[in-house]
Each structure stands twice: as structure tokens, then as C-alpha cells.
N, C-alpha and C positions, 0 to 999 in steps of 0.2 A: 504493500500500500504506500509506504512511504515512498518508493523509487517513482511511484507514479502522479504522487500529490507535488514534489516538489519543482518539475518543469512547471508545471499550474502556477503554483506561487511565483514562481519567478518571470513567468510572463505577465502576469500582472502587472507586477513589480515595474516591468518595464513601460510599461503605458505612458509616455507624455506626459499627457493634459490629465489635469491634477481634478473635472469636473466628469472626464470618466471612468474614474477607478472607482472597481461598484464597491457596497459599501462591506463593511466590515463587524455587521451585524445580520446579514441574511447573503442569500444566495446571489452572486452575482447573475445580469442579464443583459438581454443586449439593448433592452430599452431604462437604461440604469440613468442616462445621459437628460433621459425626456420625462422623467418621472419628476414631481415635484409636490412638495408638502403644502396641502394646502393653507393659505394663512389668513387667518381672520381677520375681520376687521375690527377697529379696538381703540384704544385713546392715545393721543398725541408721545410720544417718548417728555418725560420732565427731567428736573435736573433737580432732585431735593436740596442741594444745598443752595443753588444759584443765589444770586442778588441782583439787583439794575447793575447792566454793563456786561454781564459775562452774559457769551451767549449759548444759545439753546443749544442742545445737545444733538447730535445726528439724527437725521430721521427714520433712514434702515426702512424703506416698504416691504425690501423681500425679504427682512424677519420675521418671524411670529412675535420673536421675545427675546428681550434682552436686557443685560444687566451689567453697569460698570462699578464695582468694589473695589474699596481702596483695602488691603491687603493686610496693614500694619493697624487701621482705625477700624475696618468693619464699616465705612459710613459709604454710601451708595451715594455716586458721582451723579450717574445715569439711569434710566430706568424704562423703559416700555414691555407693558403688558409682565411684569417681572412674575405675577401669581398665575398665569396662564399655563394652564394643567397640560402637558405637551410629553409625549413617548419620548424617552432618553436616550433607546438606540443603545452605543457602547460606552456613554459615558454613565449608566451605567458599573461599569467597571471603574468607575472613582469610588464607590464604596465597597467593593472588593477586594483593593488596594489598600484603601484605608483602613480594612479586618485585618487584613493580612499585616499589614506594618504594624496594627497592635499588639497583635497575638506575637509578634517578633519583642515587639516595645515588654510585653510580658513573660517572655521566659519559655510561650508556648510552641513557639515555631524558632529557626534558625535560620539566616539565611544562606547555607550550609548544608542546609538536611536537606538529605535528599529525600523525593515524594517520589510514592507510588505512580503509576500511569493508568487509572480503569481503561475500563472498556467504555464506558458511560464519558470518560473525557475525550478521548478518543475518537468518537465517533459524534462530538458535538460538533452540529453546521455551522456556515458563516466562515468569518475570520478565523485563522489560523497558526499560528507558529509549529504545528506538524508535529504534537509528540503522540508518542507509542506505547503501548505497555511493555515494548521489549525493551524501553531508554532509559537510563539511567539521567535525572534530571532535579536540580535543584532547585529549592524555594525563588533564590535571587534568581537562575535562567525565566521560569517563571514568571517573575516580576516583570524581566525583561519583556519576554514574550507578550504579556499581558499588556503591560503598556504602552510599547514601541510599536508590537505586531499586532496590538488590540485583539490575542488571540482567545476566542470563546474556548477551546480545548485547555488552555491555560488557568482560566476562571476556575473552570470546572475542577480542574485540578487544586487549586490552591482551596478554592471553597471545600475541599471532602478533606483537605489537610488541613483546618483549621474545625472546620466543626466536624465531619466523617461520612455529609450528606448532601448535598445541592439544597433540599429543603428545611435542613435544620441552619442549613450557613443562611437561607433568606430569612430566618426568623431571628437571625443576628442581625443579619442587613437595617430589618423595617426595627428593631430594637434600637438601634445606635442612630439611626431617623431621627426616634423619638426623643434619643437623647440631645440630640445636638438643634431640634426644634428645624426639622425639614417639614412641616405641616403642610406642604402638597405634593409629596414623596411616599410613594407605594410600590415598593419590590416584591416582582413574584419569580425571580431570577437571578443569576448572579453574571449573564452578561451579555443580559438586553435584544435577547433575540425578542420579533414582536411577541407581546401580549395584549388582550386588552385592555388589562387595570394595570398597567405595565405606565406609571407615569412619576415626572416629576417636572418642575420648573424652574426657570432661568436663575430665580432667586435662590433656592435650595441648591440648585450648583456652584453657584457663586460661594454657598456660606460651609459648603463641604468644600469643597478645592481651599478658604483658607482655612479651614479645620488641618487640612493633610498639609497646605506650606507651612504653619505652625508647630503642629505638633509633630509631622513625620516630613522634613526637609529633605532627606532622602530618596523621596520619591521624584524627587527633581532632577536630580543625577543621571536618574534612567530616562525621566520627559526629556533631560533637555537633547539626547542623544537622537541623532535625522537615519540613523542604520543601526539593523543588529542580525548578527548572523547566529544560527543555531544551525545545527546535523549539517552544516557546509550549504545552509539555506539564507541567504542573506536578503532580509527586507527593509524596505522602504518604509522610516516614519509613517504612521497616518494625518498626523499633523501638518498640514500644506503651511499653518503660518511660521514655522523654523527654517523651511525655505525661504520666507522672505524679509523674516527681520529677525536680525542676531540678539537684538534683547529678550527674545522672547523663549523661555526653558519647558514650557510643557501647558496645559495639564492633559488635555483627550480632548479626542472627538469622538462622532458618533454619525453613523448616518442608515435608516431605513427610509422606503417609500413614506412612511407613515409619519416619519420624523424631518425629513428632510438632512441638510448639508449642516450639522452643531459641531461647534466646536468652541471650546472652555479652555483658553488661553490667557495665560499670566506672564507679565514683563516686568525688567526690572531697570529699568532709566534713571542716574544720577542717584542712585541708593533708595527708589522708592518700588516699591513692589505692587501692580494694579494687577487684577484679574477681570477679565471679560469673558461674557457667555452672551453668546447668538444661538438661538433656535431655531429652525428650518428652514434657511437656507434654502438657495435654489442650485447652488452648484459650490464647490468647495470654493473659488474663484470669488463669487457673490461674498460668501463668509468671509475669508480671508481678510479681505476690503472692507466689512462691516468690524471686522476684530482691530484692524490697525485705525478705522475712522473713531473708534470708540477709544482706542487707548491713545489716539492724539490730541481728542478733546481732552480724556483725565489727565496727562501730563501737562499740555498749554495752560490751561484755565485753572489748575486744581493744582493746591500744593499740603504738603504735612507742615503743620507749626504749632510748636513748642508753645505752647502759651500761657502756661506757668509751671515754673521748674521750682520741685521739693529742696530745701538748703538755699537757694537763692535768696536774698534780703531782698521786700519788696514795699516794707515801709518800715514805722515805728511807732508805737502804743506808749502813750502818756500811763502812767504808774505813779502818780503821786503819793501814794500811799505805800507804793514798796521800797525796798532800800536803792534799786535803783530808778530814777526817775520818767525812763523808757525803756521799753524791750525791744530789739527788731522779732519782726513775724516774715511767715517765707509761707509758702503754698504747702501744706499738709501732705500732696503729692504730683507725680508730672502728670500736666493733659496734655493731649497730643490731640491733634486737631485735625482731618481734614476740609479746608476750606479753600474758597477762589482766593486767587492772587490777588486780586485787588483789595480781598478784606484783610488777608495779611500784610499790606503794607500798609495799613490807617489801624494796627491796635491800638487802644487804651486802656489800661490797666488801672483801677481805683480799687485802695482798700475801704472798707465799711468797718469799724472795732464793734465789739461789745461794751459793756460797760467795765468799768476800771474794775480789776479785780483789787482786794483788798486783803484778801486775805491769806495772799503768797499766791503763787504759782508756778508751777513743774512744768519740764520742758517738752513741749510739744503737743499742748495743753491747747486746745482752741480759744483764741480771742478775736473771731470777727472772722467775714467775705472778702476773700477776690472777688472780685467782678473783672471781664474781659470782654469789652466792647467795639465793636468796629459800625461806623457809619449810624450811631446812635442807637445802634439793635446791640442787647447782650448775649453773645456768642456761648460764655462758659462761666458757672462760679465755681470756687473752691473753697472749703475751709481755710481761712489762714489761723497758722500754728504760732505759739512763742517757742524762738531760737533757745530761749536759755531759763533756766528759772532763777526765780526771785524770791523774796524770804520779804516780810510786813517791815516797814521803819519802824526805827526807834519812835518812843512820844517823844524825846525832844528833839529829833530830828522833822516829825511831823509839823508838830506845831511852828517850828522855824519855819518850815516852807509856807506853811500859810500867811506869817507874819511878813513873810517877803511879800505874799502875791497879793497882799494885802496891801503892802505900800506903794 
């Protein structure tokens, strides 16, 4: 079987044009080129953070659904139709991935050990990296496989090597859903061949891709890589946007009739890391251009700022009643902001105190608000802390100062 699947694969492989490589969640055909997901119609793309002056966000017709996430903040740049319930195809296989780097993250799996090969992986359609029950094959080839080759035989594999069954690894899948609050995400598979409760959306990819750049950075290593060869089988990324722009390291795509051209892409420009997710697409070509118009909006218009840092001195609180007569206060802890350029260049920073404490005070002790303002809107508050503690004045140190403030 093997000697016979992998010319297959390899003429694929060599296809050109990156809108007829059929997909990599069903069976390739020859009308793969002319098929195309239908797309609803729906409400304008916003920009939740915008303000007057930045402008609108791209408009993307031939998405269904999309979503720009800032990476480091979690705060959503962009957005059209983001809760629109839409088949995920092999992206999909980002929470397959994501079990799998846990159960590593936990002592359960190695990425070292070698896994069995059923028959049942085996013999799974679609995409492929071509293993066998005769091959000896590891968790990391695996990995590879799975996310470079986007291969379903692979899935299958890792899913029976983490829980022992395709059906008890989905009842991990929609569990870790729950955890991580994918509330339009329903796995009945572990890699996305069609079903028809078989669904998730633009949003819930977004907030799982930085689930795995977060917690399992490793999975980047193998996104970011455009080839990987197994059994002397060397394929082609499924990712078309690593072809076209070097910042960009992974995460999957995905594509059925049903779903169209998806693809869940994350870049990292000047030390900032954005994720973007497009839904059905008309051709990979269409996507491609919908992922890079999306992450030039987030980079141009959108920046991360610091806009209050913990230890930084950012006023001082009158203490007349303590030994010393001021404290400095600093921000309790950092925020970190995604916001447009232009509100980051007009911060204002006010503290607000509390009332004088009196009766000493320990360090790191709340006395009053940051407040962080741009353009007369409040952006962020913080607790502000005292740097240092203080112990009550002497009475005749007291009464001095009154006698002063009194002349």
C-alpha cells in the first residue's frame, strides 16, 4: 500500500497553483478548483477598539468570518461575523495538537515514544502523511505529520495515544472546549473530516491558537517549517501564507467543500505577535490576501503599550500624619494594552488618592487610582500601591506641623 500511496502524494505535492490543491480534509477531485463555500450574508467587519481617525478594518466579501487577535493582550483588533457557526475542516486538528502537547506538558506522552500504527489510523481518508502498522513512528514525526502534512492518519494516531480511542480523545477535545470557553465549538472528530455538528468559529480559533502560542510554543517550531519528509515522502506545507510572508510561523488551515479555503495564521512583526483567522474562503489565493490585508491593518493602526508599569513612581500621597510627610505610589501591577497608534501617542496619566491614612501603613498597601486617559475617554484604571511603609508621627512632631501650616 505504501509503495502505491506515495507517487499520489507526491504529485500533489507538485501542483502549482496553491487554489488547486484539493483539500486536506476529504477526498481530493477534479472539480476541487470550482467548489466554493457558501457565504452568508451578515454585518459590516468592526474594529472594537477603533477611535475617530483610525480607519475601518478590511472588508473581506469572500469570507464568511473573521477575526484579528492581538496575541500577547487577547483584545480583538478586527472582527466580522466572528460567532458565525462554520465547519473547521483540519483546523480542527489545533485541538488535537493542543491534547497532544498536554499530555507531553504532563508526563503522559513523550515526544520520543514511539506509537502504535492501527489499522483504524491507517486506513483514515483525506490528508495524509502515509503511516502503517508495519512503521515504527514517533509522537514528534506525528506532530510533524499532523501539522505540516495536516495528516488525518496522524490525528488518529496521536488521539488513540493519548486517550486509547478516537471517541474517548473527542470527549477530551469538547472537555478542554469547555475549559478554555470555545462556546461555538462542537467536536465529533479529531480531524475534521465532514460532519454535520462538526462546527466551530472564527472566534474560538483565534482564542485556541493563543491558548497553544502561550502555553505550548513549541508547536511553532513545526508550523513554522514550508517541508517535511517522512518514509522518503516529502511534502509540501499546507499553509500557502509561509510562502508568502516570512513573519509569519504557523498555525493551520483547513479546507472542505463545506468549509471552504480557512486558514488560522499568526505573525510576529517588531516583537508583536497577531493571529488571524479567515473562514471560507474561495481559493487559498483569496485567503492568503485576506490573512496578510488583516495583519497589515493590526500592525499599521494597532500597537501594544505599557501603560502602567508595577515599581515605576507615578506620583506622591501627602501623609501628614505619618513620620514621613509623603509616600511615592507606583501601579499595583503592569497593563498592557492593545490600542491604535494615535491613542498611544496622547496618554494621560492622573492619580486619584484615598484619604490620608493615619494610622501607618505597609508596603504595597492600596492608596488611590491610576486612571489612563487618551482623547478624554478612560482607556485603563489600576490600583495605585504605596512604594514603602510608614509608621504614625510622633504628637510633637504632629502638632508642629500643624503649627506650621497654620502660620
Amino acid at each position: 500500500m505504501k509503495r502505491i500511496l506515495a507517487p499520489i502524494a507526491l504529485s500533489l505535492i507538485a501542483v502549482p497553483a496553491l487554489a488547486a490543491l484539493p483539500h486536506h480534509g476529504a477526498k481530493p477531485h477534479k472539480a476541487a478548483v470550482a467548489q466554493k463555500a457558501a457565504i452568508p450574508a451578515g454585518p459590516p467587519p468592526t474594529a472594537p477598539l477603533a477611535v475617530p481617525g483610525v480607519p475601518q478594518p478590511p472588508v473581506l466579501p469572500d469570507q464568511a468570518s473573521y477575526v484579528l487577535m492581538d496575541a500577547q493582550t487577547g483584545a480583538v483588533i478586527a472582527e466580522k461575523s466572528p460567532n458565525l457557526a462554520w465547519p473547521p475542516a483540519s483546523l480542527t486538528k489545533l485541538m488535537t495538537a493542543y491534547l497532544a502537547y498536554q499530555a507531553i506538558a504532563h508526563g503522559t506522552l513523550k515526544m520520543d515514544q514511539t506509537v502504535p500504527v492501527s489499522d483504524v489510523a491507517w486506513h483514515t481518508g483525506g490528508s495524509r502523511m502515509f503511516i502503517s502498522p508495519s512503521m515504527t513512528v514517533t509522537v514528534n514525526q506525528l506532530l510533524h505529520g499532523l501539522i505540516i502534512d495536516s495528516g488525518n492518519d496522524a490525528a488518529v494516531a496521536l488521539a488513540q495515544a493519548v486517550a486509547g480511542s478516537r471517541s474517548a480523545f473527542v470527549q477530551l477535545m469538547n472537555g478542554e472546549a469547555a475549559k478554555l470557553h470555545l462556546a461555538g465549538t462542537h467536536y465529533t472528530n479529531v480531524d475534521g473530516l465532514p460532519e454535520p455538528t462538526l462546527r466551530t468559529t472564527a472566534m474560538d480559533v483565534a482564542l485556541l491558537s493563543r491558548a497553544i502560542v502561550t502555553k505550548y510554543p513549541d508547536y511553532l517550531k513545526i508550523s513554522a517549517k514550508k517541508h517535511y519528509t517522512f518514509d522518503k515522502i516529502r511534502q509540501r506545507s499546507w499553509n500557502p501564507v509561509l510562502f508568502h510572508d516570512p513573519t509569519v510561523d504557523g498555525l493551520k488551515t483547513g479546507r472542505t467543500k463545506e468549509a471552504g479555503h480557512c486558514i488560522d495564521a499568526t505573525a510576529v512583526r517588531k516583537g508583536r505577535r497577531l493571529i488571524a483567522v479567515v473562514l471560507g474562503g474561495p481559493n487559498w489565493v483569496a485567503s492568503t490576501n485576506s490573512i496578510e490585508a488583516l495583519l497589515d491593518y493590526g500592525y499599521q493602526f494597532y500597537t501594544n503599550a505599557t501603560v502602567a508599569t508595577a515599581g515605576k513612581t507615578v506620583g506622591t500621597m501627602a501623609t501628614p500624619e505619618l513620620q514621613n510627610t509623603a509616600i511615592p505610589v507606583a501601579a499595583a501591577h503592569d497593563v498592557v494594552m492593545t490600542i491604535p497608534v494615535v491613542t498611544a501617542k496622547a496618554l494621560i496619566t492622573t492619580v486619584s488618592y484615598d484619604p490620608p491614612a493615619q494610622a501607618g501603613i505597609v508596603k504595597g498597601a492600596r492608596v488611590g487610582t491610576i486612571t489612563v486617559a487618551s482623547g478624554g475617554k478612560t482607556i485603563a484604571t489600576v490600583p495605585a500601591v504605596a512604594e514603602i511603609a510608614d509608621k504614625p508621627a510622633g504628637f510633637l512632631a504632629r502638632m508642629l506641623r500643624r503649627l506650621h501650616k497654620a502660620l
